[in-house]
N, C-alpha and C positions, 0 to 999 in steps of 0.2 A: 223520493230521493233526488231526483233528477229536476225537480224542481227547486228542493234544496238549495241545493247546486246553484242553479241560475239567480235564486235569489242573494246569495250568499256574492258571487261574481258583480250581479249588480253594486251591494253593497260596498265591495271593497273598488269597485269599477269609480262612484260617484263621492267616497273618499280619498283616491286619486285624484279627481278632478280639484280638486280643494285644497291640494295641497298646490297647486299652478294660478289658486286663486285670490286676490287680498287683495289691500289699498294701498296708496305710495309709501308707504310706511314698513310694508309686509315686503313689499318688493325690495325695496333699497336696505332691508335687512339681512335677506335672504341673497339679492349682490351681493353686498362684504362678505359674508359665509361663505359664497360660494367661489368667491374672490381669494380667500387665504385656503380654502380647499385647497383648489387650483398650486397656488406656491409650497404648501406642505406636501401633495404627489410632487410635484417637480422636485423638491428638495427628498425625496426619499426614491426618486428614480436615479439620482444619484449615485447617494447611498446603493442602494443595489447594485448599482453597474462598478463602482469601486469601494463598495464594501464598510464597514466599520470604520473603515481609517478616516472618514472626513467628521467621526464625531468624536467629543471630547474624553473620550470613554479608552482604557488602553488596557494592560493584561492587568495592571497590578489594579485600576477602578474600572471592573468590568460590566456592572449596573449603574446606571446613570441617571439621568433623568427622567427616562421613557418608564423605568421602572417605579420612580418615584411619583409619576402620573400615575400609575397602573394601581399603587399603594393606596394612593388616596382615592380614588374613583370606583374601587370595591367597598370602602366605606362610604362614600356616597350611595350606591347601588345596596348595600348593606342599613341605608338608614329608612326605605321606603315603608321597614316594618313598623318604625316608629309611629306612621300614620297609619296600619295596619290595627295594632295594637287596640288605639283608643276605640276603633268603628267595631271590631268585631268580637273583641273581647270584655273590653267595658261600655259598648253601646252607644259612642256618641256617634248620633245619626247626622251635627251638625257637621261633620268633617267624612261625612259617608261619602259624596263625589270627589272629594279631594282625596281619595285611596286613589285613584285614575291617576291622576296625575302625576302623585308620587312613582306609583309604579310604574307610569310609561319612562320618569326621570331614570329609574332602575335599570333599564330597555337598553334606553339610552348612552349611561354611562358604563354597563356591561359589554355596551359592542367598542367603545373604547377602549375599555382593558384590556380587550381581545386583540383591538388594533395598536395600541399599545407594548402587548408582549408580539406582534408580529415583526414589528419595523422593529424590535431589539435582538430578533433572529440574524443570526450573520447570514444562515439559505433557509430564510422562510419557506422554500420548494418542500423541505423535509418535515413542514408539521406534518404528514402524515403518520406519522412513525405516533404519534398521539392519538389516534384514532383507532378508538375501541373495534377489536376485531381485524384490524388490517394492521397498523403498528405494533408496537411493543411499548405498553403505556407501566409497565414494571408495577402494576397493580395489586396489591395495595404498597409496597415496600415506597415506593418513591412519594411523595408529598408532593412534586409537580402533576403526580395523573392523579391525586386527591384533589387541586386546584382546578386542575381541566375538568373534572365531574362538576364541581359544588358550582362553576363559575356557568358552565352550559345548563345545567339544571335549573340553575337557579333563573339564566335569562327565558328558556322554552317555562317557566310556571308565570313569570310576569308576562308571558308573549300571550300563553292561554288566559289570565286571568284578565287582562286587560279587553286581551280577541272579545273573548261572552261576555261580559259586562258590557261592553260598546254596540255590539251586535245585539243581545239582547233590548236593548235602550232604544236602539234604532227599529227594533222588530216592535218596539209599545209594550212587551209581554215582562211580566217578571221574570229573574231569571231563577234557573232550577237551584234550588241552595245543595242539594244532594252533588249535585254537578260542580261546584266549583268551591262551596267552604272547605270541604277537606283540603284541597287542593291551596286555601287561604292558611290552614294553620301549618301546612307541611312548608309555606311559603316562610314563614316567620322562623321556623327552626333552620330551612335552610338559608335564610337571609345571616344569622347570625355563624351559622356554621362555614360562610364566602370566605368571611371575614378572618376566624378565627386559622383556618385552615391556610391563610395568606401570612398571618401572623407564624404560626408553626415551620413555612418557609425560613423565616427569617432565624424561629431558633434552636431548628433542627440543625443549623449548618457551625459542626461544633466547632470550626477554625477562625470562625469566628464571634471572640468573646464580648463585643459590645452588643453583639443581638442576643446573647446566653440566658435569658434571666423570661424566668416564668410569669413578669409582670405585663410582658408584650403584648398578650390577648385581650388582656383586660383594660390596656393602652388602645390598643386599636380600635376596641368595641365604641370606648368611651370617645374615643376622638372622630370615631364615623358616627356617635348618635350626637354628636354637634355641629359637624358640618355639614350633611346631610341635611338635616331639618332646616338650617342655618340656608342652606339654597334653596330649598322650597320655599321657604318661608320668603326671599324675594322673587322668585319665579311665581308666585302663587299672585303676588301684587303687579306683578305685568300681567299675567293674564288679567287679573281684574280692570288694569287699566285699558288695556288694548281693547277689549270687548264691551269696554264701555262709550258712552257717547255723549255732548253738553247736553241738556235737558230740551226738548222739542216745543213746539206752541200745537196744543189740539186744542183744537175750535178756540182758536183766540185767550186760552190759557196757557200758561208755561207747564210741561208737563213734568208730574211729581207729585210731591207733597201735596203741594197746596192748588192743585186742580181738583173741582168737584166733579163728583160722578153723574156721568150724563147717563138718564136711566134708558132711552128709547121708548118706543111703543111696549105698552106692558098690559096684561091679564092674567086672572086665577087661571091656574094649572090643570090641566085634565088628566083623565086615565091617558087618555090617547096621545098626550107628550110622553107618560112617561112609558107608554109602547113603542115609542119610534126611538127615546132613546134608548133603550131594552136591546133595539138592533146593532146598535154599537157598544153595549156595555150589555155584552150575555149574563154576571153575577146580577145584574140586574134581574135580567129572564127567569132567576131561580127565584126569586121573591115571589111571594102568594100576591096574586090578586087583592085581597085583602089587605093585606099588609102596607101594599104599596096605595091602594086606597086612600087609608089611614094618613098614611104622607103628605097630603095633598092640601092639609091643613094649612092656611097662608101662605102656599106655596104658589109662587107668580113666574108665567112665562115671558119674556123678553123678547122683543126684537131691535139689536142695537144697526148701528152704522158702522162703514170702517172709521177706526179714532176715537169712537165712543169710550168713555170710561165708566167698569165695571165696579173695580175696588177702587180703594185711595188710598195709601198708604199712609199708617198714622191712624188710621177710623177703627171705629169702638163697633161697626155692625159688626152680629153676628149668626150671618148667613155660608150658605156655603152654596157653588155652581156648578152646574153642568153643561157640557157646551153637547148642544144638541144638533147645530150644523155649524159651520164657517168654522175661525179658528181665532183662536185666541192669545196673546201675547201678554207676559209675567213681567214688570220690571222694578228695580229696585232703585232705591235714588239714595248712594251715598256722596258724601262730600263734593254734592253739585253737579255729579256725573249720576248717567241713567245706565245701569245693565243688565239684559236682556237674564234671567232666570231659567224661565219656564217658557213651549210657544205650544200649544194644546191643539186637539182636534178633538170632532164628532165624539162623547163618550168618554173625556175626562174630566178631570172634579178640580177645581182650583179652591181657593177660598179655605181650604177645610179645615186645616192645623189652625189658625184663629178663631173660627167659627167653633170647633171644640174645646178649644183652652180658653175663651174668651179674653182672649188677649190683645191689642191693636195690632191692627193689618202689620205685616213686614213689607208689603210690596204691594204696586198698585197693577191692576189690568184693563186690559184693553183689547175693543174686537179689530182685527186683520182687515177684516173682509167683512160683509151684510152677515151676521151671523145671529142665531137662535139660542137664547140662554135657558136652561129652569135655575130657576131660585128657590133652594129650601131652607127654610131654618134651620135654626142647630138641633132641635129636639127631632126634627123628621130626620135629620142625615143619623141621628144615634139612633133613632127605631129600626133604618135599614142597616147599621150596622150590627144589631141584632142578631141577622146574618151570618154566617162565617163567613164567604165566599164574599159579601160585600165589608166586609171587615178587612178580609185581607187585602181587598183592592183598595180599601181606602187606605190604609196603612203603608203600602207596598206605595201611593204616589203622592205620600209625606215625604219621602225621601227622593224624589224625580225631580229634583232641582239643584240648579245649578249658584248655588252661596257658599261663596266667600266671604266671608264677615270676621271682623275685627276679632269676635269671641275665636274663632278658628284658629288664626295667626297666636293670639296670642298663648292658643294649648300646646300648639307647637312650641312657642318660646318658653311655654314650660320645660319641656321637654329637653331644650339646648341648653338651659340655665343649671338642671340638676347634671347634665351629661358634662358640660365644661368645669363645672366646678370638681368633680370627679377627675377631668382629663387632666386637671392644674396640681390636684393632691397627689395622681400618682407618677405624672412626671415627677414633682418633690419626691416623691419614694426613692425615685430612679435616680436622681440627680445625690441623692444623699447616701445611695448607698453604694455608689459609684466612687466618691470621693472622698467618705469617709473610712471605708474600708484600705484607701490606701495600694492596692495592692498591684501587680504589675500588669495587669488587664486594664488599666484607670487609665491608656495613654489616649485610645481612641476617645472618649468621655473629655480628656484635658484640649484634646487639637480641636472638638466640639467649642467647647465653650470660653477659651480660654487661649487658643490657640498652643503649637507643638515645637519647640526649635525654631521659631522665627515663622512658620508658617501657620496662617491665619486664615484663608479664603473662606471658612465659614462658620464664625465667629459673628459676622454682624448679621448673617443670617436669623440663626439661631436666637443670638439675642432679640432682633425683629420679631421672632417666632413668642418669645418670651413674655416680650411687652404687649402684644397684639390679644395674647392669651388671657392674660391679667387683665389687663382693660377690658376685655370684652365680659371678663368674670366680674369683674366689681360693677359694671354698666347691666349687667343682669340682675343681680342682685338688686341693686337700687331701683325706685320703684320709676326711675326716668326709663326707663324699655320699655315699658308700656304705651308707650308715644311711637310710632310706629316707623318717625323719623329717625329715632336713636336705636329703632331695634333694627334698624335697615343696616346703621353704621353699626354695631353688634355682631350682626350678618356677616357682614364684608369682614372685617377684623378676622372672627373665628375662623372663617373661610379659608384668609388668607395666611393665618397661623399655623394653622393645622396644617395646611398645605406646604410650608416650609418644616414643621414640624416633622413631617410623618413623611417628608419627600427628603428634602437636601439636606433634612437634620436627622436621618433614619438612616436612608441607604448607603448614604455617600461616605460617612465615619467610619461604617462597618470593613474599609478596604482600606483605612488609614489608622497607622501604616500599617504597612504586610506583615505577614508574617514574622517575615526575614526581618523586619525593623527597618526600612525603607517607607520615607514619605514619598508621596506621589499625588500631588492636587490636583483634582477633578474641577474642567469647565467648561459647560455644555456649549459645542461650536455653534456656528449661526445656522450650520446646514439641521443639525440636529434641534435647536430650538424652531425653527421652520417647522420641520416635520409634527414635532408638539402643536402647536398652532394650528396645523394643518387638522389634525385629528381632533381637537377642542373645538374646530369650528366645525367638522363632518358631526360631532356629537348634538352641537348645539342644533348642527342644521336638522338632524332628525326628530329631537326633542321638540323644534318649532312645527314642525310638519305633524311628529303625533298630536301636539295640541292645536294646531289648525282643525286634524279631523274629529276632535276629541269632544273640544268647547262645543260645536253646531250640536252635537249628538245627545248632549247633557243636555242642550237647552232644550233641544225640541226639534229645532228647526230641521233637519238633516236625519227623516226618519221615514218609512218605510210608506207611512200613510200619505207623505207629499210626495213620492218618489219622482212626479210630474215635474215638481215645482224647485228652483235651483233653491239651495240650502246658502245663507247666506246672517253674517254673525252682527 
C-alpha cells in the first residue's frame, strides 16, 4: 500500500513537471492565458468588493451572461458522451484514445460552470448553504440542489475515469474493466441527465413563460450534441498538429513513407530469445515450451541502431515485433507532418494489427536507442495467440496508441451533422409555435426575433444565431465537410450559434419584459465581459495542461518503465 502511494505521488509528481514544460509555442500560449487570467480575477475582485452593480445585469434581467456561458458549457461537458458512445458501446477501437480527451474537455468545462455560477453569486461566501450535510440544499424539492448533484457527480466520474485510464497507461498494465466500465455507463446516463436537469431549471420557473414549453430538453440535448463534438472535433486537430513535426532525414533519407527499412545485424531466433523476452512479457512465461518452440519458425532476431528503421509505412510485410531491449518509436506521416503514436519498451509487440489483417503498415518505426528486436510472422504470433493470456495482451495493445485519423474526425462529424439538423427542426417547432399560436406570452419570442416597442438589442443576435445554424446544416449535409477545411468552418459556425443560441438568445428574453410588462435591455459591462474571458481562459488553461499530461502518456513516452528518463512529446 505504501508503495502505492509513492508510486502514485511519483506519477502525478512528473505530470506536474509537464505541465511547466513545452516549446516557444506552449509557452507564449499559456502567457496569453495566463495573461487574461490575470484581467478576469482583477475584474471580478471588483465585482466583489462593490458587488453586482458594475455588471449589466439589474432586478428586472437578473441572469446574464455568466449564466449563459454556464448553459452552453454543460452541453459542451454533456457532449463528451458522444465519444463515449461509439468506443464502448458500438466498439469503435479507432476513437478508443480519443474518449481521454473528450472527457478531460468535460473536466474542463465542468469546473467553469462551477466558476461561472460562482462570480453570478452576489456573496459567493454563502455557497455553503449547498453543501450536502452542512447546508440546506432543499433536496429533492429545489431543482438548483438536483444541478449541484448531477453537475459534481458528473465532474468526480470524468476526474476517476480519466485518473485510471492515464495511470493505468502509464503503469504498462491493462486496466481492470470491472473497475471503471460500470463507472463508463453510469457516465453516459449521467452526462445526459447535466444537461437535462439544466434545462428543467429553465422550465420549472412558471413566471416565466418563454422557457414554459417541454421542447427545451430536447433543445438542449440536441444543441450540446453539436457543439460539443463540433470543439473536439477542432481541439482534436491542434493536438494533432502540435504533437507533430516536419519529417526528419535518418541516415541520409527523409523520414516517412518513402524511407526503406534498414534491417541491422540479423539471425534465426532461438528458445533463449524468446526466454529473456518471457522476463518482460510474463503471458509469454505461460506458453508451453513446445509451443513457443514451434514459433520459432522463420522467426529472426535483430540488432538495430538508434534511427534504424523497423516498419515503413505503406508496406505490404506481414510480420509482427517484439522489442526485447532498448526502445522503440511509432510514427505516422500525415499531410507531410510526422506524429509520434506509440514509443514501446522491453516486452511490447508493435507491427501486429497489420501483420493479422494483412493490411499495409499504418505507421513506420524506429529504434531509440542500440535496441534488440524478434521478428515473427503472422502465423507464429496467431499460434501464441492461441493462448488466452497472450490473446489478451495482444488485443489489449491494439488499442495503445495514440491516432488521430481523418476516419475519427469524420465519425464525430457524423455525429454534429444528425445532432444540428435536429437542433434547426426543433427550434422551427419552437419558433412556430410561438407565433402561430398568437397568444399573449408571444411578446418575449417577438422582442427575440423581431424586436418590442422600438426595442431591439437582440435581434441581430439571434438572427446571426439563425444564419450560422443553417449554414452550418446545409455545409453538413453536402458532401464539401468532408474536406476537413470546411468542417473546420462548420465547427466554428455551430460553435458560435449555438452559443448565441442557447446564451443571449435563451436567457436573456426570458426577463423581457417583466412581468409587470416593463422592458428593460440587457448589456454585458466590460467588467463583466472581463470576468467571462477571464474564466474561458482559466478553462482553456487547464484543458492545455490536462493534454500536455495526457498526449506523452498515450504515446509511450511518459510511463513508469522510463521513470529515469524525462518524458518529452
Amino acid at each position: 500500500m505504501i508503495q502505492a502511494i509513492r508510486d502514485y505521488t511519483r506519477f502525478l509528481r512528473r505530470c506536474g513537471r509537464l505541465a511547466f514544460d513545452g516549446d516557444w509555442r506552449y509557452y507564449a500560449w499559456m502567457g496569453v492565458l495566463s495573461a487574461i487570467v490575470l484581467l478576469g480575477l482583477n475584474a471580478y475582485a471588483k465585482q466583489l468588493v462593490h458587488g453586482l452593480a458594475v455588471t449589466g445585469m439589474s432586478d428586472e434581467v437578473s441572469w446574464g451572461v455568466y449564466i449563459a456561458n454556464f448553459t452552453f458549457l454543460v452541453g459542451v461537458a454533456a457532449a463528451a458522451v458522444m465519444m463515449v458512445i461509439p468506443v464502448y458501446v458500438y466498439g469503435n477501437e479507432e476513437m478508443h484514445d480519443l474518449v481521454i480527451f473528450g472527457e478531460l474537455l468535460a473536466v474542463a468545462a465542468i469546473i467553469m460552470c462551477l466558476a461561472f455560477v460562482t462570480v453570478d453569486l452576489g456573496r459567493p461566501d454563502r455557497f455553503w448553504h449547498l453543501i450536502p450535510g452542512i447546508g440546506q440544499m432543499n433536496f429533492p424539492r429545489s431543482m438548483l440542489s438536483w444541478d449541484v448533484i448531477v453537475l459534481n457527480g458528473y465532474l468526480l466520474l470524468n476526474v476517476y475515469i480519466c485518473g485510471y485510464l492515464l495511470y493505468s497507461r502509464y503503469q504498462k498494465k491493462s486496466p481492470a474493466k470491472w473497475f471503471y466500465i460500470p463507472f463508463v455507463f453510469i457516465a453516459i446516463v449521467w452526462a445526459i441527465s447535466i444537461h437535462t436537469v439544466t434545462a428543467f431549471l429553465y422550465v420549472g420557473l412558471g413566471g416565466r413563460p418563454f422557457w414554459n414549453s417541454s421542447i427545451v430538453g430536447p433543445r438542449f440535448l440536441a444543441s450540446a450534441f453539436t457543439a460539443g463534438p463540433a470543439l473536439i472535433i477542432l481541439a482534436l486537430q491542434v493536438v494533432r498538429r502540435v504533437t507533430a513535426t516536419a519529417p526528419a532525414l535518418v541516415h541520409g533519407h527523409r523520414e516517412g513513407i518513402s524511407t526503406p527499412p534498414a534491417m541491422g545485424s540479423s539471425r534465426p531466433a532461438t528458445t533463449g530469445d524468446l526466454e529473456v523476452l518471457a522476463r518482460y512479457l510474463p503471458e509469454l512465461a505461460l506458453v508451453s515450451a513446445a509451443d513457443r518452440q514451434r514459433c520459432l519458425a522463420r522467426a529472426m532476431h535483430m540488432e538495430v541502431a538508434p534511427g534504424d528503421m523497423l516498419l515503413r509505412q505503406g508496406a505490404r510485410d506481414t510480420d509482427a515485433f517484439f522489442v526485447v531491449k532498448g526502445h522503440v518509436v511509432v510514427k505516422r506521416e500525415e499531410g507531410g507532418r510526422v506524429r509520434i503514436t506509440r514509443s514501446l519498451g522491453p516486452g511490447e509487440v508493435f507491427g501486429e494489427i497489420s501483420a493479422l489483417a494483412g493490411t499495409p503498415r499504418t505507421a513506420s518505426a524506429y529504434a531509440e536507442e542500440p535496441s534488440r528486436i524478434l521478428r515473427l510472422p503472422a502465423d507464429a504470433l496467431r499460434r501464441l495467440m492461441n493462448h488466452p493470456q497472450m490473446a489478451e495482451f495482444i488485443h489489449s495493445k491494439m488499442t495503445e496508441r495514440l491516432l488521430i485519423s481523418d476516419r475519427a474526425l469524420l465519425t464525430l462529424r457524423g455525429i454534429v451533422q444528425v445532432s444540428m439538423i435536429i437542433n434547426v427542426f426543433l427550434l422551427l417547432n419552437e419558433v412556430f409555435k410561438e407565433f402561430y399560436s398568437g397568444n399573449q406570452h408571444v411578446a418575449s419570442s417577438k422582442y427575440l426575433f423581431l424586436g418590442l416597442h422600438g426595442y431591439h438589442a437582440l435581434v441581430p443576435w439571434i438572427w446571426t444565431a439563425v444564419v450560422f445554424n443553417v449554414v452550418a446544416m446545409v455545409l453538413l449535409v453536402l458532401p464539401v465537410s468532408r474536406s476537413l477545411k470546411w468542417l473546420n468552418v462548420t465547427c466554428v459556425l455551430s460553435i458560435v450559434g449555438i452559443w448565441i443560441e442557447k446564451g443571449m438568445g435563451l436567457v436573456v428574453p426570458g426577463f423581457i419584459p417583466t412581468p409587470l410588462g416593463a422592458i428593460v435591455e440587457y448589456t454585458p459591462s466590460l467588467n463583466e465581459t472581463l470576468v467571462c474571458l477571464g474564466i474561458w481562459a482559466f478553462g482553456l488553461l487547464l484543458y492545455t495542461i490536462f493534454l500536455r499530461m495526457a498526449v506523452p502518456i498515450l504515446q509511450g513516452r511518459l510511463s513508469k518503465a522510463n521513470e529515469d528518463l524525462p518524458a518529452t512529446t
